[in-house]
C-alpha positions in Angstrom: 234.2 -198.4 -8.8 231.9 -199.1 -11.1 228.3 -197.3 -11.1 225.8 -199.1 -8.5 223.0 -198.4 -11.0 221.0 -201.7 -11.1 218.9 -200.9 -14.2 219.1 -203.8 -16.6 218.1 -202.1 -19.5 220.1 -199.2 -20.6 219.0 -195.9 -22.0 220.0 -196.2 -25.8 220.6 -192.6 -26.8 217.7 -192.5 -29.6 216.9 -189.8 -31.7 215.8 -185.7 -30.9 212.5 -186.4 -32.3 211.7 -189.7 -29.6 213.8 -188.1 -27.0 210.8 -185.1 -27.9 207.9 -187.1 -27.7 209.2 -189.1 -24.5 209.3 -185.7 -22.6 205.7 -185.0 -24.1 204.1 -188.6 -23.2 205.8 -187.8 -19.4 204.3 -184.1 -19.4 200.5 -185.3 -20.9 200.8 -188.1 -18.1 201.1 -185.3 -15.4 198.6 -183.2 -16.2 196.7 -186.1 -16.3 197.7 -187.0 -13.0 196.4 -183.6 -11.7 193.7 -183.4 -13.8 192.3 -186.4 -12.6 193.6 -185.6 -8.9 191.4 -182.4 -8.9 188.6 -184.5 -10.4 188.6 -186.7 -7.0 189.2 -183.4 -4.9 186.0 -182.1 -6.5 184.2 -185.3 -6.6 184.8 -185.9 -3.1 184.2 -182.2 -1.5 180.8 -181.9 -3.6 179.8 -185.5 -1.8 180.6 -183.9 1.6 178.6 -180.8 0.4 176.1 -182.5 -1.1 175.4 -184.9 2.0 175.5 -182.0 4.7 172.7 -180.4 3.0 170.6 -183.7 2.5 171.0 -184.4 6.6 170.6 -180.7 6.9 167.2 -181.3 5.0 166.3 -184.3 6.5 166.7 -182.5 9.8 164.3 -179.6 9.0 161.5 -182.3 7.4 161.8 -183.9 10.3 161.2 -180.7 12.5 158.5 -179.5 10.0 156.7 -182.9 10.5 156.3 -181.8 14.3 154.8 -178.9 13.8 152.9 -180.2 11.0 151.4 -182.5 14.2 151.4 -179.8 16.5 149.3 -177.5 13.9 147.0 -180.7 13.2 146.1 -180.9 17.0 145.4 -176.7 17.2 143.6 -177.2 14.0 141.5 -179.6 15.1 140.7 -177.4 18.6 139.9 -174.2 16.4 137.5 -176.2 14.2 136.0 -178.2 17.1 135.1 -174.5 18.6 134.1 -173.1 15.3 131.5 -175.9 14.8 130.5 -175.2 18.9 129.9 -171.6 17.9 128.0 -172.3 15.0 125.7 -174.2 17.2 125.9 -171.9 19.9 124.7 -169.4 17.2 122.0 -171.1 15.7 120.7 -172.1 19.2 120.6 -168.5 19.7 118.5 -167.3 17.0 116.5 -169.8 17.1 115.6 -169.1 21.0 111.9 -168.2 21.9 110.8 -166.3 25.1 109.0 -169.3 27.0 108.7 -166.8 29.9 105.5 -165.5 27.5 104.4 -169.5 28.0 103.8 -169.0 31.8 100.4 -166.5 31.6 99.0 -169.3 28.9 100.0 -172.1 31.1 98.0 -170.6 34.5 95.1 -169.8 31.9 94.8 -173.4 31.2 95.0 -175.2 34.6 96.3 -173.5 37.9 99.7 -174.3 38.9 98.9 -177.5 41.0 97.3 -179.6 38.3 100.8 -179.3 36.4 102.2 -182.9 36.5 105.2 -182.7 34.2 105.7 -179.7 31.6 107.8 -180.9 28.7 108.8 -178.7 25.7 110.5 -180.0 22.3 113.0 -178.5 19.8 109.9 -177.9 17.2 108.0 -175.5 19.5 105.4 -178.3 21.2 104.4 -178.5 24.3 103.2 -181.9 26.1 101.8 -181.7 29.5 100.6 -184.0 32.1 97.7 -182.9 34.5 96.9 -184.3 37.6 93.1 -183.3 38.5 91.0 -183.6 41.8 87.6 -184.3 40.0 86.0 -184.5 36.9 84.7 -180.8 36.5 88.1 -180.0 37.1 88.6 -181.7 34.0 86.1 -179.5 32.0 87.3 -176.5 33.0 90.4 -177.6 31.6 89.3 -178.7 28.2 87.1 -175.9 28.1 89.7 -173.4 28.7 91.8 -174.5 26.1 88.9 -174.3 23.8 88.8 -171.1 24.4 92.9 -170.7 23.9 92.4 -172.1 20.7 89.8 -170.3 19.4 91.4 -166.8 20.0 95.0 -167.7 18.8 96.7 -168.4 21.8 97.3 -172.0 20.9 97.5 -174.5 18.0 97.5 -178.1 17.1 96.0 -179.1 20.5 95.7 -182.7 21.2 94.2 -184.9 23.8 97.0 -187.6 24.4 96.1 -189.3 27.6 93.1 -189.4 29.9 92.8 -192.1 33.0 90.8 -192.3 36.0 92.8 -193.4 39.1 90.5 -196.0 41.6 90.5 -192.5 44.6 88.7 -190.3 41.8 91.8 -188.5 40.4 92.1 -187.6 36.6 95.0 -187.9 35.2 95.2 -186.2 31.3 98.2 -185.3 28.6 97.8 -182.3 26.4 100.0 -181.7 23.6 99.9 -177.9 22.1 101.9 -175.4 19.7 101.6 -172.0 22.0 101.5 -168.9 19.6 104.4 -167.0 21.7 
């Protein structure tokens, strides 16, 4: 029988030195092979690495952007208090002892000729008297006169004086009381 080899073209036996460089060509093409084969193994398992650790940091932005939020909001508590307690502090210091503003107040007027008693953040005092009679009314004046001369008050001011039609007085008195 003859061979079942169904090559067309037959292997001419050529000489050592092809024979040589045939063998070489088919062992550079191999290496090759693998060398580009590891290439893709490399290429492809440094994608894989390289993507886990870009979701990975994704991941962790993404969580660092919530607490970035979560900070924002305590942040914004701690300086909403810290500007409270540098109010609460100045609103301290600055305080003054009006209970030293009741002994002038009766030495003006006795207590039921006090209308309305109104105090200011700058220190002033505005008052509203309601008097039974016109001698009433010079007591008044005259005792903050006298307030005035030894210290006990400053910047007095006359603001209001009416007559009501049944005889009453009513006055406003603005003052600066030296506490």
């Amino acid at each position: 029988m003859e061979s079942a080899n169904i090559n067309l073209l037959k292997k001419t036996g050529g000489s050592a030195g092809f024979k040589d460089l045939e063998a070489r060509l088919r062992l550079i093409s191999l290496w090759s092979l693998g060398i580009l084969f590891g290439i893709g193994i490399t290429v492809g398992i440094s994608y894989f690495v390289i993507a886990s650790r870009a979701q990975a940091l994704n991941n962790e932005k993404v969580d660092l952007a919530v607490q970035i939020q979560a900070q924002s909001v305590k942040e914004g508590i701690i300086i909403s208090l810290k500007q409270r307690i540098v109010l609460a502090g100045k609103a301290l210091s600055s305080t003054t002892n009006w209970a030293k503003l009741f002994p002038l107040l009766t030495a003006i007027a006795p207590a039921e000729a006090y209308d309305s008693l109104t105090v200011d953040g700058t220190g002033h005092v505005a008052v509203q008297f309601k008097l039974g009679s016109v001698d009433a009314v010079v007591t008044l004046v005259k005792n903050v006169i006298d307030l005035s001369d030894n210290g006990s008050l400053r910047l007095s001011q006359l603001t209001s004086f009416s007559m009501l039609a049944d005889g009453t007085v009513q006055l406003g008195l603005t003052f600066v009381p030296m506490l």
